[in-house]
C-alpha positions as CSV (number, residue, x, y, z in Angstrom):
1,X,-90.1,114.7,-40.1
2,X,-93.8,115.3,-40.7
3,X,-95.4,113.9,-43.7
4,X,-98.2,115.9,-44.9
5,X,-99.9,113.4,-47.8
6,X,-101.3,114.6,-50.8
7,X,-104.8,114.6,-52.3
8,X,-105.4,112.4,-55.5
9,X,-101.7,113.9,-56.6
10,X,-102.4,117.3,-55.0
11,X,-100.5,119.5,-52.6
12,X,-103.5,120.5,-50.6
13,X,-101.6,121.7,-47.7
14,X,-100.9,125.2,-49.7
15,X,-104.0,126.5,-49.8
16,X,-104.1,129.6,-47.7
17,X,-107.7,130.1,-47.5
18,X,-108.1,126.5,-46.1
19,X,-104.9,126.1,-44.1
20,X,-103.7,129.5,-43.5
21,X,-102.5,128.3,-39.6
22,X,-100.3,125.6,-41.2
23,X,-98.6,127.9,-43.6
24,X,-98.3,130.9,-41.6
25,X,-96.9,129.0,-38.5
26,X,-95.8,125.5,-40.3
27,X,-92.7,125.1,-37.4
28,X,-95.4,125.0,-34.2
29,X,-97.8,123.1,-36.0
30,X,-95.3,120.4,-36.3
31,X,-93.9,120.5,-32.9
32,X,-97.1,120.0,-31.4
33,X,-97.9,117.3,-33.7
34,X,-94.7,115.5,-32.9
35,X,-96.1,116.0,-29.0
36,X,-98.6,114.5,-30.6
37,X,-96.4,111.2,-31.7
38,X,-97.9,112.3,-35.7
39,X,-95.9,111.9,-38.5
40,X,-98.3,111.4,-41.0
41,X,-101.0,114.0,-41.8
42,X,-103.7,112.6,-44.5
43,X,-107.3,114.8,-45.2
44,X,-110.5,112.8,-46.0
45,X,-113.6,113.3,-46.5
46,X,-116.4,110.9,-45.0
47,X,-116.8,108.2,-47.5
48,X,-113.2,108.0,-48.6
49,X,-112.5,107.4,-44.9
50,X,-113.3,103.3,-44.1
51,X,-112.5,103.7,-40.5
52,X,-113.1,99.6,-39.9
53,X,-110.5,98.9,-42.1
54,X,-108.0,101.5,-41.0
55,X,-104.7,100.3,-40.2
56,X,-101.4,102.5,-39.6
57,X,-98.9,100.6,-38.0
58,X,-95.3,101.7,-36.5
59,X,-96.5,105.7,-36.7
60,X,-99.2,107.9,-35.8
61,X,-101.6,109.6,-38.2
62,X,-103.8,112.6,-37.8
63,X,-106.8,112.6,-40.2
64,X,-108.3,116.0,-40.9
65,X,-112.4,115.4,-41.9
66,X,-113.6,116.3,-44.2
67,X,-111.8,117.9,-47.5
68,X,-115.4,118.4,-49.1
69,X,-117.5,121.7,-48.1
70,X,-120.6,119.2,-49.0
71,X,-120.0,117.4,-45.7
72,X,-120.2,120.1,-43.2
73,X,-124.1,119.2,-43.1
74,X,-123.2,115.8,-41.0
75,X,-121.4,118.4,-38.5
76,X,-124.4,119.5,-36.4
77,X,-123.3,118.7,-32.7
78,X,-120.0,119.7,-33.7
79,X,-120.7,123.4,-34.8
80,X,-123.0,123.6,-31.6
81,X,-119.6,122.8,-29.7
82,X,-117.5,125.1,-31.9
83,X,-120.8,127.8,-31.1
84,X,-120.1,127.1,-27.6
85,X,-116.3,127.6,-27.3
86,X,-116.8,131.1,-29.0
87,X,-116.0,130.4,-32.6
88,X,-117.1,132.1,-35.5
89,X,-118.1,128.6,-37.6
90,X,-116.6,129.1,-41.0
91,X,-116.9,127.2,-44.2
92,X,-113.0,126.5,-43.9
93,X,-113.7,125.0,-40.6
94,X,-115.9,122.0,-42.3
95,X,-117.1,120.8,-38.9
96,X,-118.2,116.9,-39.5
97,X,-119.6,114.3,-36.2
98,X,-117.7,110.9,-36.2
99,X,-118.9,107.7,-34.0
100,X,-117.8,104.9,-33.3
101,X,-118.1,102.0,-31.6
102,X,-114.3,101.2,-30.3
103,X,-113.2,102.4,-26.9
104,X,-111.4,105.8,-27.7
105,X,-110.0,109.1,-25.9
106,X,-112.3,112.2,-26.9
107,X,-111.1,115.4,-26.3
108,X,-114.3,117.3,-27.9
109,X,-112.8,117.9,-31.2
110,X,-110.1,115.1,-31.5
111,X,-111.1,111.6,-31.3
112,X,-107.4,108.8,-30.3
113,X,-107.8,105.7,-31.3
114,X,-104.6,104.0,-29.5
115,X,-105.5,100.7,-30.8
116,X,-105.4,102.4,-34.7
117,X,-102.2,104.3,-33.9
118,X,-104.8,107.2,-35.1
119,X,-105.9,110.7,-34.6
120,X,-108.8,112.0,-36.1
121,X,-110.5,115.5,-35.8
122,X,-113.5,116.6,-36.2
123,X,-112.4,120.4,-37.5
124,X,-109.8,121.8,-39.7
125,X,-107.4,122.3,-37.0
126,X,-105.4,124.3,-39.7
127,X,-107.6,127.2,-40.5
128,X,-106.9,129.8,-38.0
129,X,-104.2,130.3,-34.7
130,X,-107.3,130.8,-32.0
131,X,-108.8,127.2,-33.2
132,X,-105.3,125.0,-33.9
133,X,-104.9,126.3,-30.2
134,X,-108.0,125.2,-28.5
135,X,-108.3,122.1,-29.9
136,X,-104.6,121.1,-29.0
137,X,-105.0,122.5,-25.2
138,X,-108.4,120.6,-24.7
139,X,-106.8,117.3,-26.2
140,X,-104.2,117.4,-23.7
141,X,-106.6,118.5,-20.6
142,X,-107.7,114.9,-21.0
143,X,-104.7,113.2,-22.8
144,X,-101.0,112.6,-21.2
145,X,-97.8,112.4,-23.2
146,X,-97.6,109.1,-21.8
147,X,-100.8,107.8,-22.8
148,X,-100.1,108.7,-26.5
149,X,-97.4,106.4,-28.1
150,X,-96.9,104.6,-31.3
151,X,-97.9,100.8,-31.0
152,X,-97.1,98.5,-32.7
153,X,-98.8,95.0,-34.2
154,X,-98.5,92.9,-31.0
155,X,-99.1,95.5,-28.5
156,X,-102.0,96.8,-30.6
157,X,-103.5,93.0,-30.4
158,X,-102.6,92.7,-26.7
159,X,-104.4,95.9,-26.1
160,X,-107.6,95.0,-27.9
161,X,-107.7,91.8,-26.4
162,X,-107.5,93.6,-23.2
163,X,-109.8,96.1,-23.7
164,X,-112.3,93.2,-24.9
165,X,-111.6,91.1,-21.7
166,X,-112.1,94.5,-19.8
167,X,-115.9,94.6,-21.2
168,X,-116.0,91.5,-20.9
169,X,-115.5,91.5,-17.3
170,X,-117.6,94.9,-16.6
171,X,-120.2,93.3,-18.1
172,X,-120.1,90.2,-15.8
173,X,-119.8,92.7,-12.8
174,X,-122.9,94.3,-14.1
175,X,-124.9,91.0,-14.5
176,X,-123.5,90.0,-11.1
177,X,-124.7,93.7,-9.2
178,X,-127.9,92.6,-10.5
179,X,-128.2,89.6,-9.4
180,X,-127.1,90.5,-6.1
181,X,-129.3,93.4,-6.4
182,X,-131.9,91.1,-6.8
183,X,-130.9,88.2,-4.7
184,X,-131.1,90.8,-1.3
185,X,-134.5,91.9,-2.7
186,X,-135.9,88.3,-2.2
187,X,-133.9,87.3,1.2
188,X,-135.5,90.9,2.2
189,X,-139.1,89.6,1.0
190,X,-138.4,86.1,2.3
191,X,-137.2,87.5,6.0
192,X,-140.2,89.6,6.5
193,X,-142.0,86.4,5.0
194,X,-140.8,84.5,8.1
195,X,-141.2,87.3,10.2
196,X,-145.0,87.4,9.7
197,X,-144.9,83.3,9.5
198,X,-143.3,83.2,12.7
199,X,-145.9,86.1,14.4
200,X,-148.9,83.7,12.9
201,X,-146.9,80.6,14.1
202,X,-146.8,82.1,17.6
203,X,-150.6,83.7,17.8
204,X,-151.8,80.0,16.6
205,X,-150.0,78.4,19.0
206,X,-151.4,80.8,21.4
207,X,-154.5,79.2,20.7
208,X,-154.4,76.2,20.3
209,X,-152.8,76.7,23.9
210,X,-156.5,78.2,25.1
211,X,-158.8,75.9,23.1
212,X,-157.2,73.0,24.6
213,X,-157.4,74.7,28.3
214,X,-160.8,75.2,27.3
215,X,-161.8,71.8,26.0
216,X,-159.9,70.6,29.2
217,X,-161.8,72.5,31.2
218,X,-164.9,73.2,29.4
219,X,-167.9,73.7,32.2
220,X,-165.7,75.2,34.4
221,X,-164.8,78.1,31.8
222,X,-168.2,78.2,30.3
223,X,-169.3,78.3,33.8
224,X,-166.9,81.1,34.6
225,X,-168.0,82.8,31.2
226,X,-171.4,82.9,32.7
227,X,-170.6,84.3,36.0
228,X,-169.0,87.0,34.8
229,X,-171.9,88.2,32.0
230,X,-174.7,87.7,34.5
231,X,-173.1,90.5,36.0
232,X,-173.4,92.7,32.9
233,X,-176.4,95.4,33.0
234,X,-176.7,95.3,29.5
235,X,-177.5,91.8,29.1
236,X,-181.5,91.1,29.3
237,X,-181.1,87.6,28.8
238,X,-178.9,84.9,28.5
239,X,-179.8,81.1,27.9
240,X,-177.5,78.0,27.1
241,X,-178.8,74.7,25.2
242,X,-177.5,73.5,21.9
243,X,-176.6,76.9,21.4
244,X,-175.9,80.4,23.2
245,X,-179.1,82.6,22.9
246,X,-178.2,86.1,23.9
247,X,-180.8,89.5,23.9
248,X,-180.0,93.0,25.3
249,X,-183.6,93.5,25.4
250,X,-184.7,96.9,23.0
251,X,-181.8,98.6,21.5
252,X,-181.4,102.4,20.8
253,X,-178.5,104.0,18.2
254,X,-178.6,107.6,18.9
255,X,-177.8,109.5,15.6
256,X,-178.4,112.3,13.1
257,X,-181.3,112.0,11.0
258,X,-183.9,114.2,8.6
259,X,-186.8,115.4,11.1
260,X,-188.2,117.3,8.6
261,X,-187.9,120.1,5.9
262,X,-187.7,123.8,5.9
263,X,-188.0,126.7,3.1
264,X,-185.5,129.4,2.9
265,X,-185.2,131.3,-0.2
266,X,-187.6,129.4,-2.2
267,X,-185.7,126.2,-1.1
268,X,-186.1,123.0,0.3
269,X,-183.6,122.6,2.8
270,X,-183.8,119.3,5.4
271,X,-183.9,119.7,9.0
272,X,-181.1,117.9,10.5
273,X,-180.8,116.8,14.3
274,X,-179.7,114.0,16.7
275,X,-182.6,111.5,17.5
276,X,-182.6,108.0,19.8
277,X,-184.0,105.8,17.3
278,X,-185.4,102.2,18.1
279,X,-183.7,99.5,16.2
280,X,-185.8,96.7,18.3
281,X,-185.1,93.9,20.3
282,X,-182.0,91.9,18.7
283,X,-181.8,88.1,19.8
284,X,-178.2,86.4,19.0
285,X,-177.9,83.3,18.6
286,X,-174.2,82.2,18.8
287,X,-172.4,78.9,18.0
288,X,-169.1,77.3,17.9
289,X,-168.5,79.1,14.2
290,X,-171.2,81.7,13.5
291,X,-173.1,84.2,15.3
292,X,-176.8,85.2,13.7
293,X,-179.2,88.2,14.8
294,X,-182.9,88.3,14.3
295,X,-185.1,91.2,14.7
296,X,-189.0,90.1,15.1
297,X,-190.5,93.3,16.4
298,X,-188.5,95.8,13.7
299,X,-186.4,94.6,10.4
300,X,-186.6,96.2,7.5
301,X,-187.7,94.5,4.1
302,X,-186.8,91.0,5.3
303,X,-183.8,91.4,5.6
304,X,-182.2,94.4,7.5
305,X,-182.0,93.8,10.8
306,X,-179.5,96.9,11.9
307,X,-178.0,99.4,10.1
308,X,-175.0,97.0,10.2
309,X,-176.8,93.7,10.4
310,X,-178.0,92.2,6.8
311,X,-179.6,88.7,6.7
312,X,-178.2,88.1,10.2
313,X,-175.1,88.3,9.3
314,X,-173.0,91.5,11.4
315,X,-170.5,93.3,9.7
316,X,-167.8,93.9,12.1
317,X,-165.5,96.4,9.8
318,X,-162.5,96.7,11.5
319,X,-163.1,94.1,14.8
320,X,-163.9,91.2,12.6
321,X,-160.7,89.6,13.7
322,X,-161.4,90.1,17.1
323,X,-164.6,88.8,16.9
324,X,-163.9,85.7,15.2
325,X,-160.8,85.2,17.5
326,X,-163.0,85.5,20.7
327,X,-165.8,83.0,18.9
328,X,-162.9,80.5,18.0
329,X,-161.5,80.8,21.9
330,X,-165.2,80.9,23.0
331,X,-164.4,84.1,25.1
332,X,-168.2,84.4,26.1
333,X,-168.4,87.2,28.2
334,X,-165.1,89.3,26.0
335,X,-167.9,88.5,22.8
336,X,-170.9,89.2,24.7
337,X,-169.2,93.1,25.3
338,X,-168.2,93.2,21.7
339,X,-171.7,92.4,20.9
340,X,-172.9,95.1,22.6
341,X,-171.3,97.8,21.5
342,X,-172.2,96.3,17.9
343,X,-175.7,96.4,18.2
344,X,-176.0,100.2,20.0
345,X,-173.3,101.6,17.1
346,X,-173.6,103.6,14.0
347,X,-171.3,104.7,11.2
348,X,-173.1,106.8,8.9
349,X,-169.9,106.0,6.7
350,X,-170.3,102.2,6.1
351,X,-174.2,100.9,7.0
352,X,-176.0,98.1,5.2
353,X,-179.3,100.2,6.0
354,X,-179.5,104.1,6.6
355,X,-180.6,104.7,10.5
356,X,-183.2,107.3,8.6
357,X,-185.1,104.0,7.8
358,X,-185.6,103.2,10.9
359,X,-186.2,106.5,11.9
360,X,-188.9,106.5,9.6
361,X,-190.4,103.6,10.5
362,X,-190.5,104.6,13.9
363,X,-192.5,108.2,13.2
364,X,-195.0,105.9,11.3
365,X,-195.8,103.9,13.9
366,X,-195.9,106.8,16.8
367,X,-198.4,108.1,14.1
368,X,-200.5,105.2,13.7
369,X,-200.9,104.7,17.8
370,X,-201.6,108.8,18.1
371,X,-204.8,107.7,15.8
């Protein structure tokens, strides 16, 4: 037997315009709401309903929300679904949105609460045949006959208790992902740490290997070093005292430069074309932890002595660690080569000094010896 509760003393169930489903098909209502495991059928409206301090033990209730037309303005995602499923969204339908908080089975319009021993829906499941129908066929595409049952005190604990554990322990399983998560993260960084440790381990090694062949050995291999540059072309000359003095006597960059202007369309346009420009005679002067280049016949300002040369000082770009490794392992003749194709090189990209400057400088004095 199905208990359908009055409202503050009144029959409510009888009105036809609001329940015209229940009273026109009262016996299927009631068998699908004893499917349902309801006996108890109450209607609310929002505040009356405390759902914190809801209790219904030893039966299940089905709470229709709201009873009060004013309420259907807190209904907005559930008339979107109602728009959705092809209803018409009537007053009698008083649509309301419920949350909360408690781990529950919703089926779009009906919300279990097993723990409660509670049904609550969203709609007026009573007003018309089409709706009672689709809201009772999408509760059971996601709810099982065995999955709804009456529970009683204990079992309602045991269950809550379980549910809380349950949270409990995917939140642990959560924190724990993470910190695995994280944990690989560093044993990745630290890996490829050791990885480039062990490569820098090795290359030192490596050379500490050589410098002590060298210092073992050191006439013979600066003696070899020798021999093999005196046998370079490009070296002019190459001397050996408290340092290593090194020329490659006057050094040419061939490169594009501005040889003059032109006028097309009442513009200035420049004349562009490949020139061998003197830089001048470099001298290097290398020890065991520098290398420094002068220009006497040809710097610029006081301070440029190549387009890549400033205060002595060569920028290497991308060989500098070549070059320092080869000054550290005092690889003479490897340097001397490197050297080389320093000093007769040109990146229009990167230069201290333009090579147009010493293009320039070289026109002027051309000029000055023509007069």
């Amino acid at each position: 037997m199905i208990v359908f509760e009055p409202v503050n003393g009144n029959d409510i169930w009888q009105e036809k315009k609001m329940f015209k489903h229940l009273i026109e098909h009262r016996e299927e209502v009631e068998e699908e709401l004893s499917r349902m495991k309801v006996t108890r059928v109450i209607a609310f409206d929002t505040l009356g309903f405390e759902f914190d301090s809801w209790t219904s033990q030893d039966q299940m209730t089905l709470v229709i929300m709201p009873f009060n037309s004013n309420m259907n303005l807190t209904g907005k995602r559930t008339r979107e679904r109602l728009k959705e499923d092809g209803f018409t969204v009537k007053e009698n339908y008083y649509p309301v949105d419920i949350s909360s908080h408690e781990i529950v089975t919703d089926s779009r319009y009906l919300i279990y609460y097993k723990t409660r021993n509670l049904i609550v829906s969203r709609v007026n499941l009573f007003a018309d045949s089409k709706l009672f129908s689709d809201v009772i066929n999408k509760f059971w595409c996601v709810t099982n006959e065995t999955q709804v049952k009456v529970l009683n005190p204990e079992q309602i604990l045991e269950l809550r208790l379980s549910e809380q554990w349950y949270m409990n322990i995917n939140n642990k399983v959560d924190e724990l992902k993470s910190t695995i998560k994280g944990l690989n993260e560093d044993i990745y960084d630290l890996t490829r740490g050791i990885t480039q440790k062990s490569r820098e381990l090795f290359m030192s090694q490596q050379t500490l290997e050589n410098i002590q062949n060298v210092k073992d050995n050191f006439t013979e291999y600066l003696h070899r070093n020798i021999e093999e540059m005196s046998k370079f072309p490009f070296i002019k000359s190459f001397e050996v005292k408290d340092r290593i003095y090194l020329s490659f006597g006057p050094v040419y960059i061939t490169g594009l430069v501005q040889t003059g202007v032109s006028h097309e369309g009442g513009t200035e346009q420049p004349i562009m074309a490949p020139k061998k420009v003197y830089i001048g005679d470099l001298k290097f002067v290398i020890t065991g932890t520098d290398i420094h280049v002068s220009n006497p016949d040809n710097e610029i300002d006081g301070e440029y002595q190549h387009p890549h040369i400033k205060d002595g000082k060569i920028c290497f770009g991308d060989v500098s660690g070549e070059a320092k490794k080869l000054l550290a392992n005092i690889e003479l003749a490897k340097l001397a080569k490197l050297l080389y194709s320093v000093a007769v090189s040109y990146n229009e990209s990167s230069p201290y000094c333009k090579l147009q400057r010493f293009y320039d400088i070289q026109k002027k004095k051309e000029g000055e010896n023509d007069d």
